[in-house]
PALO-551074 format. One record per residue (C-alpha): residue number from 1; z, x, y. Coordinates in pm, 1 decimal, decimal comma. Layout:
{NUM; {Z; X; Y}}
...
***
This chain:
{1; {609,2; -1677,3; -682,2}}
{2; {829,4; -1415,6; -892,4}}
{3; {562,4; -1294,3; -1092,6}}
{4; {332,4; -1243,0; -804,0}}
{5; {619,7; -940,9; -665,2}}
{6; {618,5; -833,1; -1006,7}}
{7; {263,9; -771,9; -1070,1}}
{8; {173,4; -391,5; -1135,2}}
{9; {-73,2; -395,5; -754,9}}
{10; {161,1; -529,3; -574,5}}
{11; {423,3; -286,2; -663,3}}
{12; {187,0; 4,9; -620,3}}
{13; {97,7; -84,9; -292,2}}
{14; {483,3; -115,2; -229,5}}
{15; {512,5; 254,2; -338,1}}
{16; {202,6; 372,6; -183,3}}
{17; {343,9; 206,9; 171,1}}
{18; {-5,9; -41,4; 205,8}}
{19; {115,7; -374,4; 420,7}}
{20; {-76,4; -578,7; 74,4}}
{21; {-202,7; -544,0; -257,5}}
{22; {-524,2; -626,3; -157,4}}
{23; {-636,9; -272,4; -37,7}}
{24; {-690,7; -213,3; -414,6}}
{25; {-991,9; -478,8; -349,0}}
{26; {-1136,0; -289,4; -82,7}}
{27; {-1055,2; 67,3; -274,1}}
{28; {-1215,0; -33,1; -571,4}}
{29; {-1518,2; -144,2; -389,9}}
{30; {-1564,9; 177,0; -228,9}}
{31; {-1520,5; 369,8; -491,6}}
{32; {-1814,2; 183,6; -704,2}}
{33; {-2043,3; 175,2; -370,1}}
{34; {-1920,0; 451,2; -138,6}}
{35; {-1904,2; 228,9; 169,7}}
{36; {-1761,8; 428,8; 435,7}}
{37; {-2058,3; 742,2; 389,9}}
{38; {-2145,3; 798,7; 768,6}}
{39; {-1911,7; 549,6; 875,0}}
{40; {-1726,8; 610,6; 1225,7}}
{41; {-1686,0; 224,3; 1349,2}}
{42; {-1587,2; -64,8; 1138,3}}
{43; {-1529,1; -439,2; 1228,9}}
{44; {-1279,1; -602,3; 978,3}}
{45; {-1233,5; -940,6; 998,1}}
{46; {-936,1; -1139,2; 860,5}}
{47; {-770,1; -826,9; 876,8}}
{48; {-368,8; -917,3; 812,3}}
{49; {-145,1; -779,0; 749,3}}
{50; {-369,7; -506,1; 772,7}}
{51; {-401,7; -293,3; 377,5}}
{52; {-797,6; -291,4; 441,9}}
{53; {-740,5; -169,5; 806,0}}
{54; {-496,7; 103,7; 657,8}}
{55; {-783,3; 206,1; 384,1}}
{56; {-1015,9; 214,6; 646,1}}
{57; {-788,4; 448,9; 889,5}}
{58; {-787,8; 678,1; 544,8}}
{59; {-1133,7; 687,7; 480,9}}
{60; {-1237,8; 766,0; 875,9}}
{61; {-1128,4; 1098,0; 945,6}}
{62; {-1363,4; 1197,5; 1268,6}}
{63; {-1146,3; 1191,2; 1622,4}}
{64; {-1433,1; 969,5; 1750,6}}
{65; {-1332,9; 656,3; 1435,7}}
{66; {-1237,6; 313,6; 1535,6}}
{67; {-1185,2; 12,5; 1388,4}}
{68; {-1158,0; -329,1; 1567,4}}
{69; {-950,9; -619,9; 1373,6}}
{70; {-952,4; -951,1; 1393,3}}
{71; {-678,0; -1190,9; 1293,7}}
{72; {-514,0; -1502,6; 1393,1}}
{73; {-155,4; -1337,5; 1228,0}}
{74; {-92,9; -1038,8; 1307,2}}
{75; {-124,8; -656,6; 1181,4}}
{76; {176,7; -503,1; 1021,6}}
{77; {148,6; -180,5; 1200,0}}
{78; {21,2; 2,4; 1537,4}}
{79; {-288,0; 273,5; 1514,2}}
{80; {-440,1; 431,7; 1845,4}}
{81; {-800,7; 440,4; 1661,4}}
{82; {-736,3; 47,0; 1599,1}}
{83; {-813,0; -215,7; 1860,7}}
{84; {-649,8; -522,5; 1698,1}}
{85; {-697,1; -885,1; 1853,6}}
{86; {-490,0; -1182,6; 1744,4}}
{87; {-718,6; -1516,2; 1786,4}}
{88; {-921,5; -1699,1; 1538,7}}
{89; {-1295,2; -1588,4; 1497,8}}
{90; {-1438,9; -1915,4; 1661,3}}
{91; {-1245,0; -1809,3; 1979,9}}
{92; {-1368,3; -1477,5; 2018,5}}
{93; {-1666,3; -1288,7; 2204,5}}
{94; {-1653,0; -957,8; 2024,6}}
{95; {-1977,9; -849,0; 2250,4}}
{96; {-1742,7; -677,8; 2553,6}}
{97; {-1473,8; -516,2; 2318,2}}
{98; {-1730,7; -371,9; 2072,6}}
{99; {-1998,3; -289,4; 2351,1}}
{100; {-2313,6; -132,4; 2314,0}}
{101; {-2260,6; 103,2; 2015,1}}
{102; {-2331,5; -70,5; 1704,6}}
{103; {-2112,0; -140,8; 1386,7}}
{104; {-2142,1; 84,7; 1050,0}}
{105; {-1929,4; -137,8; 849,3}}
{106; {-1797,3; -508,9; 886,2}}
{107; {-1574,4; -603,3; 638,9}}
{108; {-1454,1; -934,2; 574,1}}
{109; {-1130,1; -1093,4; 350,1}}
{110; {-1121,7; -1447,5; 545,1}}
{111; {-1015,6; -1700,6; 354,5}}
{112; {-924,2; -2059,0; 462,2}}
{113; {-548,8; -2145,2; 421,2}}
{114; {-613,3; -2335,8; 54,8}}
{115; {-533,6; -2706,0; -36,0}}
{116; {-607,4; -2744,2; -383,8}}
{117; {-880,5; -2964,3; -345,6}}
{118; {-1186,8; -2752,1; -503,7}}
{119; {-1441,6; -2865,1; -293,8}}
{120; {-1257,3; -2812,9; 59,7}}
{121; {-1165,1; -2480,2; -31,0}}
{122; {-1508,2; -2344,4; -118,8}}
{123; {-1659,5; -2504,3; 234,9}}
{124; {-1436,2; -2371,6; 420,7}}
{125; {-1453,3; -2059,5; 246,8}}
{126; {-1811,8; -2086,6; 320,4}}
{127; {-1781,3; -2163,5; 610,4}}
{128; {-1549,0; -1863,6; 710,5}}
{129; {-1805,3; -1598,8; 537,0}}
{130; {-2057,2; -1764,0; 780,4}}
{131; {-1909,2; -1690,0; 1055,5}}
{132; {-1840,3; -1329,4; 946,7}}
{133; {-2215,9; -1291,8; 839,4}}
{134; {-2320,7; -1383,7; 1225,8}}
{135; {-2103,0; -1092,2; 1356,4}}
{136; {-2270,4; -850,1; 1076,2}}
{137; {-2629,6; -979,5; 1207,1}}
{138; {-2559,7; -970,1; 1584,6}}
{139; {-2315,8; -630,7; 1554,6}}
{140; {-2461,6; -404,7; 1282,2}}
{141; {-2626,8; -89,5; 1292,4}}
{142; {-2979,7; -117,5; 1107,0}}
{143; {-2861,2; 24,1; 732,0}}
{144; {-2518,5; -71,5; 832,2}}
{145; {-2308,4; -253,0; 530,6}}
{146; {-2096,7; -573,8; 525,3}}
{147; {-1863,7; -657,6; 278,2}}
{148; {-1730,4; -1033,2; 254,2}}
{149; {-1523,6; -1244,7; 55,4}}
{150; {-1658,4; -1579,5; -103,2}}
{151; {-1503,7; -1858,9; -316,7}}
{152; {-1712,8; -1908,1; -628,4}}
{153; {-1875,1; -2294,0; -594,2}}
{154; {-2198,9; -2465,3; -530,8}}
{155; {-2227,1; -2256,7; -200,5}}
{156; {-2276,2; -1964,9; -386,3}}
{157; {-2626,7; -1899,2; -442,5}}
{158; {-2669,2; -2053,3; -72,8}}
{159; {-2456,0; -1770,6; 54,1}}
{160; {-2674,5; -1519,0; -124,7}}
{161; {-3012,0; -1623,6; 7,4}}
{162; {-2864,1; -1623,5; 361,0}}
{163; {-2790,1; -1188,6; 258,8}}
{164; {-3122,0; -1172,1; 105,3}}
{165; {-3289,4; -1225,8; 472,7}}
{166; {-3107,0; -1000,1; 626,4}}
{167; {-3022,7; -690,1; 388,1}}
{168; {-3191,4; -466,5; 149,9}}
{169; {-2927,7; -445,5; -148,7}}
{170; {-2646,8; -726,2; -263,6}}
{171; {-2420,0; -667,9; -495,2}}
{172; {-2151,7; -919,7; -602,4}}
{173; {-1816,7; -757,5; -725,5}}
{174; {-1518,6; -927,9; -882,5}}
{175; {-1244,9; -650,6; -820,3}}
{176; {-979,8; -538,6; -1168,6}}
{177; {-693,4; -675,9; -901,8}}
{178; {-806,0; -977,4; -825,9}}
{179; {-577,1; -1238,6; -932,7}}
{180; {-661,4; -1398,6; -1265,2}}
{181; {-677,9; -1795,7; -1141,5}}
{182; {-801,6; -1654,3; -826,7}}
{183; {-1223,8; -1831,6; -724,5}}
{184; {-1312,2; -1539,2; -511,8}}
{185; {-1569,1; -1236,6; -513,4}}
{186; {-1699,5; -986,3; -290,3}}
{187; {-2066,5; -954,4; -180,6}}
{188; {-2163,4; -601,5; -63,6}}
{189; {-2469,3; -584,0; 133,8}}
{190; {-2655,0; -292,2; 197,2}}
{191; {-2926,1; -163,5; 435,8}}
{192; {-2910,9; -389,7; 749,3}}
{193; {-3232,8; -524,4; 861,4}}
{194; {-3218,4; -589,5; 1245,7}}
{195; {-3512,7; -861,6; 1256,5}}
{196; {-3440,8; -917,2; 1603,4}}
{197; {-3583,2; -622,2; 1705,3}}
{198; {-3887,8; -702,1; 1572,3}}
***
């Protein structure tokens, strides 16, 4: 575990006061894609102990910003502009707290609690960024963007297709800080297509 403290991300983000390391994911990201253009609500799911929720208070600047976060631990910090719930995903209806205005941005760093066993871990990893791709479909602006975390396996191109229905642009993105044993990526999916108003 030593070396994990010791790594040169996790000390920056201990200097730069972030609750993880893994806002250089989400930073890195943005900076490549520019994300949060436009961007006033965000949904960000698996959000503890909160370093994406912290980028995403510094990138949304308007009085009128909020960002709803979803967890089953919870956030390392308070925010008026953040409405934080502490459940798991499968327990929530998200349709009263988010209401009628749409999403801009859902974000999503789920990831099951790992076992070792290669095959578990990438279903239920799948089966996590499933459940975060139904709240981009049913809660996205049309154009909106969702971001989502996926362990590499035979799920993979699977996952993809699903995006491919639904958005205009995917791009897959294996952030610099990203752990080196570490399975995951990032999909970033542009241009929301709302089919069901069709």
């Amino acid at each position: 575990m030593r070396k994990w403290h010791d790594d040169p991300f996790t000390k920056k983000a201990r200097r730069e006061n972030f609750e993880a390391r893994s806002v250089y994911k989400l930073e890195e990201i943005d900076k490549r894609e520019r994300v949060f253009q436009g961007v006033t609500r965000v949904l960000d799911l698996g959000a503890s102990p909160g370093s994406w929720t912290q980028y995403c208070l510094k990138k949304l600047t308007s009085p009128q910003s909020q960002i709803i976060a979803v967890d089953i631990s919870p956030l390392g910090f308070n925010n008026p502009k953040v409405i934080f719930i502490q459940k798991p995903i499968e327990e929530i209806d998200l349709g009263p707290i988010i209401g009628e205005e749409k999403i801009d941005l859902v974000l999503s760093d789920m990831a099951p609690k790992t076992t070792g066993v290669h095959d578990t871990d990438v279903a239920r990893s799948f089966d996590l960024a499933s459940l975060a791709l139904q709240s981009a479909i049913r809660f996205l602006k049309p154009g909106g963007c969702f971001i989502v975390k996926l362990f590499m396996g035979e799920s993979f191109e699977e996952y993809r297709n699903l995006l491919r229905e639904h958005f205009k642009e995917i791009r897959i993105i294996r952030p610099e800080s990203t752990r080196k044993h570490s399975r995951e990526i990032f999909f970033v999916a542009k241009g929301f297509k709302d089919l069901s108003s069709k």
